[in-house]
C-alpha positions as CSV (number, residue, x, y, z in Angstrom):
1,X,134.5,100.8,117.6
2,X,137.6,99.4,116.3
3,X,140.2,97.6,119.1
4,X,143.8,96.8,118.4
5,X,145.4,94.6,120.3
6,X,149.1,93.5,120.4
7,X,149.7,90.3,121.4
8,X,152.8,88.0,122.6
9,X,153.3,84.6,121.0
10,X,155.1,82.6,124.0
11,X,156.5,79.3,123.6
12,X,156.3,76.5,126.2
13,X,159.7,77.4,126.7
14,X,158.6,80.8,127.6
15,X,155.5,79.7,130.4
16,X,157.5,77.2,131.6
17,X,160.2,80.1,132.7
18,X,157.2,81.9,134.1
19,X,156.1,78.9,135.9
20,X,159.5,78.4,137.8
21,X,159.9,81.9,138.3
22,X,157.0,81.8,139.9
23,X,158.2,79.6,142.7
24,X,156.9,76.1,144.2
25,X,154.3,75.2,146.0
26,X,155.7,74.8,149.7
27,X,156.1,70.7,150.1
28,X,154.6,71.1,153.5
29,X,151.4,72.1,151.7
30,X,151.3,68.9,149.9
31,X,152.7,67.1,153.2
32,X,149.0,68.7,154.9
33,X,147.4,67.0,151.7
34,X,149.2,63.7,152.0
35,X,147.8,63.4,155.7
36,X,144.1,65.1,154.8
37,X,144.0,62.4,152.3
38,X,145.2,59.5,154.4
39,X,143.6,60.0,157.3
40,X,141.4,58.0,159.0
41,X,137.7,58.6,158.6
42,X,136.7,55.3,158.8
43,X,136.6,53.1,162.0
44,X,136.9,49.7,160.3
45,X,139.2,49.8,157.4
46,X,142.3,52.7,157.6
47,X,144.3,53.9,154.8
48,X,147.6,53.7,156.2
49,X,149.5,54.5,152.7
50,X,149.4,54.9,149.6
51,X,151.7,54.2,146.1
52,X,152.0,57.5,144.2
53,X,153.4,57.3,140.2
54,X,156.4,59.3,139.5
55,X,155.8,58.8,136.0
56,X,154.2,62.0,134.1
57,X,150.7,60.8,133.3
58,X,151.2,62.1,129.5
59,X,154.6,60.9,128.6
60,X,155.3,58.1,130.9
61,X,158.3,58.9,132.1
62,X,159.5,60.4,135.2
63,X,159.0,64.1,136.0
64,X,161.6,66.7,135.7
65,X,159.1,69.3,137.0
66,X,155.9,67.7,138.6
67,X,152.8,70.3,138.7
68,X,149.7,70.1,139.7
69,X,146.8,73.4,139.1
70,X,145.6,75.0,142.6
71,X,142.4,73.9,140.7
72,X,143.1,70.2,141.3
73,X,142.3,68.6,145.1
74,X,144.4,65.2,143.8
75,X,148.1,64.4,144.6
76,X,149.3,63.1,141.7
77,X,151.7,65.7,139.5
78,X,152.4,65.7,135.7
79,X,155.2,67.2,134.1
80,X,155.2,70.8,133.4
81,X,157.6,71.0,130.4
82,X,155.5,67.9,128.5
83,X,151.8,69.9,129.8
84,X,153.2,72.8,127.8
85,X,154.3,71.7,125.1
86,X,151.2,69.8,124.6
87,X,149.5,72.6,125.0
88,X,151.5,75.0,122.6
89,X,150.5,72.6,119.7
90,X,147.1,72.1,120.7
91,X,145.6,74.3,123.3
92,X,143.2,72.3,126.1
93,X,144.3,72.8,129.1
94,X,142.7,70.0,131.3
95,X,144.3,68.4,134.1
96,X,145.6,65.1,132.5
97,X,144.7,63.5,135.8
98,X,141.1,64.8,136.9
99,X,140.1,66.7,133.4
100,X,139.2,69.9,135.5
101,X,140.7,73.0,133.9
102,X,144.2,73.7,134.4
103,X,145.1,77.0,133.0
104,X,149.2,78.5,132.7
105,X,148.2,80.7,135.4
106,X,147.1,78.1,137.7
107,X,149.8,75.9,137.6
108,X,152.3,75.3,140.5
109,X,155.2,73.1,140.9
110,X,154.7,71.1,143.7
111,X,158.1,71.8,146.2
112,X,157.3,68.1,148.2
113,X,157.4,66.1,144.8
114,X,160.7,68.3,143.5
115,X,162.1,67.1,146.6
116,X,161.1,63.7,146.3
117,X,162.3,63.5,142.6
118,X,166.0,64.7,143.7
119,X,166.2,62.8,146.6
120,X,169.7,60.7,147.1
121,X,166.7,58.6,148.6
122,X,165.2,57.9,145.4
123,X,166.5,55.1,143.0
124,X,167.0,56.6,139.4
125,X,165.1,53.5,137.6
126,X,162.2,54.0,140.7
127,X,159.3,55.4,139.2
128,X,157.1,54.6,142.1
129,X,156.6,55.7,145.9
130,X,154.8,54.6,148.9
131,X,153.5,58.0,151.1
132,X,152.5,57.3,154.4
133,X,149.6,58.9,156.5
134,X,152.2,61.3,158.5
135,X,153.4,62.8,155.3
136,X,156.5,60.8,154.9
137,X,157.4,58.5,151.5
138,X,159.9,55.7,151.0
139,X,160.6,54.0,147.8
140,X,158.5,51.0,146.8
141,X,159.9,48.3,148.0
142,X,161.3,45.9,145.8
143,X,158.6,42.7,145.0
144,X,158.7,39.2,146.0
145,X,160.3,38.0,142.3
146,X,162.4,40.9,142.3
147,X,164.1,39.7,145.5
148,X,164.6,35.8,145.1
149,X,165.3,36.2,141.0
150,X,168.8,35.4,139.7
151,X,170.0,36.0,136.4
152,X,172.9,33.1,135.6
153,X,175.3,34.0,132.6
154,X,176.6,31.1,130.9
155,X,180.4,31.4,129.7
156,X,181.2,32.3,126.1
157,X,182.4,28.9,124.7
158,X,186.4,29.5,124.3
159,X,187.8,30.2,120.8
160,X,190.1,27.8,119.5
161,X,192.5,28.4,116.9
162,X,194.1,25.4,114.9
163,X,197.1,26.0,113.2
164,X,198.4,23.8,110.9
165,X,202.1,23.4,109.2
166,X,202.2,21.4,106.2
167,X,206.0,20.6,104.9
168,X,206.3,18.8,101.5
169,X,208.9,15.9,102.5
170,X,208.8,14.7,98.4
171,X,211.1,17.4,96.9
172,X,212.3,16.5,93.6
173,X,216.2,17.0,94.6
């Protein structure tokens, strides 16, 4: 028996289209995982918060469309553009955060962390969040150095300009 198939080369452009067509995750999904995660099992020590990156775990920089595979039980996204177009040159596809498999048609993005990224809330150089056990986040808040540091500019020494007028008072008259 002889089988024929026709087959589709799609780009990462192409899946990611898919991907958004698709829809989001609803945030309060991931709000219901925030808490699961936070809350308290133990009697002694409570998890109260926690600081989440912003930052895509393959590129470093902060996520334009944070995903996560209904596969993966973690919080923390990755980018879905950069994912792809990993993946389009060299096909894995494992969760850069928990290496389960996350296959194209597995992948969600998550509604919450959209939110969060476009949030007026949201510094533009802040790649870093607190969430809190009632689902909630806030920026993180700025550190101790951060707060007491001040940058002193010294002034640019002032450009003087000489001018000079020589007359020749021995003329041969």
């Amino acid at each position: 028996t002889v089988s024929v198939y026709q087959v589709e080369n799609l780009t990462h452009s192409d899946l990611l289209d898919q991907l958004k067509s698709k829809g989001q995750r609803q945030p309060d999904y991931t709000r219901a995982l925030i808490k699961q995660k936070l809350a308290d099992q133990d009697q002694e020590i409570a998890t109260t918060s926690c600081k989440v990156t912003l930052a895509c775990p393959l590129g470093k920089m902060r996520m334009n469309a944070p995903c996560r595979a209904s596969t993966c039980d973690h919080l923390q996204c990755f980018d879905a553009q950069l994912y792809l177009q990993m993946n389009e040159k060299k096909p894995k596809w494992i969760c850069p955060v928990c290496n389960k498999p996350a296959l194209v048609e597995n992948l969600l993005v998550d509604g919450f962390f959209m939110e969060l990224i476009k949030s007026p809330r949201l510094p533009v150089d802040e790649h870093e969040i607190v969430l809190h056990n009632d689902g909630t986040w806030d920026p993180l808040p700025p550190k101790k150095d951060q707060l007491t540091q001040f940058s002193y500019k010294t002034a640019a020494p002032a450009k003087v300009t000489t001018t000079l007028s020589v007359t020749d008072s021995d003329t041969d008259s």
